[in-house]
C-alpha positions in Angstrom: 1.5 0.3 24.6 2.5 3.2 26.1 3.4 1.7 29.6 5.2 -0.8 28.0 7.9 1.2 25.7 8.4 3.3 29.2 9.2 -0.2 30.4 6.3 -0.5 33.4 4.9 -3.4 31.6 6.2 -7.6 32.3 3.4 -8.8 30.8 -0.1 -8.1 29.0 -3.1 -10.3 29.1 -6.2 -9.8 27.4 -9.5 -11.8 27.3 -9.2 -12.4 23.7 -6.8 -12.2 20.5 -8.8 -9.7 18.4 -9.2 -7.0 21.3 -5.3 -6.3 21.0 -5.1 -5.5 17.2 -7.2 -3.6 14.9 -6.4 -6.2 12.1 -4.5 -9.7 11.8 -1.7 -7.5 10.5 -1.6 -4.5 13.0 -1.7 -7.8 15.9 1.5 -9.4 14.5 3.1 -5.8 14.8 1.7 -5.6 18.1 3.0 -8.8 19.3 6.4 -8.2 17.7 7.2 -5.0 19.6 5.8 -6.5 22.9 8.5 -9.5 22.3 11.1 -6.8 21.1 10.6 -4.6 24.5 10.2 -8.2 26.8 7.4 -8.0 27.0 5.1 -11.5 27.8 1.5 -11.9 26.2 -1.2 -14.1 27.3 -4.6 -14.4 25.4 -7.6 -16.2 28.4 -10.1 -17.3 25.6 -7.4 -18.1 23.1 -5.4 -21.2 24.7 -1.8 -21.9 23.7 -1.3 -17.8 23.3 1.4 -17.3 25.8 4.7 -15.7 24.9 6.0 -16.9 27.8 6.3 -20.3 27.1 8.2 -22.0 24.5 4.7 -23.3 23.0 3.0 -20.2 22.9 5.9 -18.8 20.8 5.8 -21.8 18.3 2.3 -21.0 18.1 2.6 -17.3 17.6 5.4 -17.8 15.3 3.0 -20.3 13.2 0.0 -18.2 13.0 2.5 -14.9 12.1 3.7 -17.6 9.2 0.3 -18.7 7.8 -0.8 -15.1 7.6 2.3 -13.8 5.6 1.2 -17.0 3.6 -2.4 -15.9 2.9 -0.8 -12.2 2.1 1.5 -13.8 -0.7 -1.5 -15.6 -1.7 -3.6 -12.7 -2.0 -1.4 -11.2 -3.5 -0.3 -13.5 -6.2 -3.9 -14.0 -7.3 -4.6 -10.2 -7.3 -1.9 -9.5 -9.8 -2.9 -12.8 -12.1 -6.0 -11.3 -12.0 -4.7 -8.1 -13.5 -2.4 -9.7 -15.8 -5.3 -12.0 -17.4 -7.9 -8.3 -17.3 -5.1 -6.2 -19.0 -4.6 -9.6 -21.5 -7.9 -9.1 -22.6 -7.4 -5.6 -23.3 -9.4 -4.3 -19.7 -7.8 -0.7 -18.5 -6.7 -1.0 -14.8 -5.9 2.0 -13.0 -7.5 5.7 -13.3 -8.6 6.6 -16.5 -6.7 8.6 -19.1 -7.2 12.6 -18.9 -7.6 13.2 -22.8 -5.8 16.9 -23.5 -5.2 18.4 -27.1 -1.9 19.6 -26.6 -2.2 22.1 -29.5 -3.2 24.8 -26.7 -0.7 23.8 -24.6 1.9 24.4 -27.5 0.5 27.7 -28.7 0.4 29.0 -25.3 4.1 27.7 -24.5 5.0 29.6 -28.0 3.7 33.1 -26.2 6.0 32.3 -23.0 3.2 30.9 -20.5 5.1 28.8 -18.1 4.3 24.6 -17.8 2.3 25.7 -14.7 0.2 27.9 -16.1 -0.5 26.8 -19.1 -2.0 23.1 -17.1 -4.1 25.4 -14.6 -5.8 26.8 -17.7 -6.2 23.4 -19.2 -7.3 22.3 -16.1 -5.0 19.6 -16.1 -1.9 18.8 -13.8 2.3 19.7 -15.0 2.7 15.8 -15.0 0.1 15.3 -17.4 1.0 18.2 -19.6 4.6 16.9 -19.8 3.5 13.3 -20.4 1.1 14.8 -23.0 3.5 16.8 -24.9 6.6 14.6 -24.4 4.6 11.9 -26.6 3.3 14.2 -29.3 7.5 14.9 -29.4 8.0 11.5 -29.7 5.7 10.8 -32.5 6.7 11.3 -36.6 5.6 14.2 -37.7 2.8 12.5 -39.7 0.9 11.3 -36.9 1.0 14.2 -34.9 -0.6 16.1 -37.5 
């Protein structure tokens, strides 16, 4: 790739399709910067991969749009799949660091800064905020 952004490449061949790219995705990027510097392509196992005809384009172009299609796909069933876990009442994502913020607010009473008082919780500043901003947020009854 090199040789061809200094512009001492017209053309690359290779033996076959998978030896260029590391994944279907990390090809297309491949094959996209070789077309954006003019550079040709040529596959030897995989016929009708040549940049340098019109067919081999159409055919690039093609395979480029069926894999953006299987992405979408993926990608649609993947967050259906969420929707319908977190339906049924299934946690997604890390779980919840549980912290009794009364500590945290006696310790803020005696002048200990956000950042130390969450190194001696153990926890992190973004979970002390989040912690205390929804005891704040609560009636006073319930955060008794």
């Amino acid at each position: 790739m090199d040789a061809a952004r200094r512009g001492h490449l017209d053309l690359v061949v290779v033996r076959k399709l998978d030896r260029l790219g590391r994944s279907r995705q990390h090809l297309l990027q491949v094959l996209d910067e070789l077309q954006h510097l003019g550079v040709g392509f040529v596959s030897i196992r995989d016929s009708g991969i040549d940049t340098t005809s019109a067919s081999g384009r159409l055919l690039l172009h093609l395979l480029g749009a069926f894999a953006a299609y299987k992405r979408d796909l993926i990608k649609e069933r993947v967050l259906a799949g969420v929707r319908r876990a977190q339906a049924h009442g299934k946690h997604s994502g890390r779980p919840r660091v549980t912290l009794d913020v009364r500590p945290a607010e006696a310790l803020a009473r005696e002048g200990h800064s956000e950042r130390e008082i969450a190194t001696m919780l153990g926890v992190s500043r973004a979970t002390l905020r989040r912690r205390l901003a929804e005891v704040a947020q609560k009636p006073v009854a319930e955060a008794a």
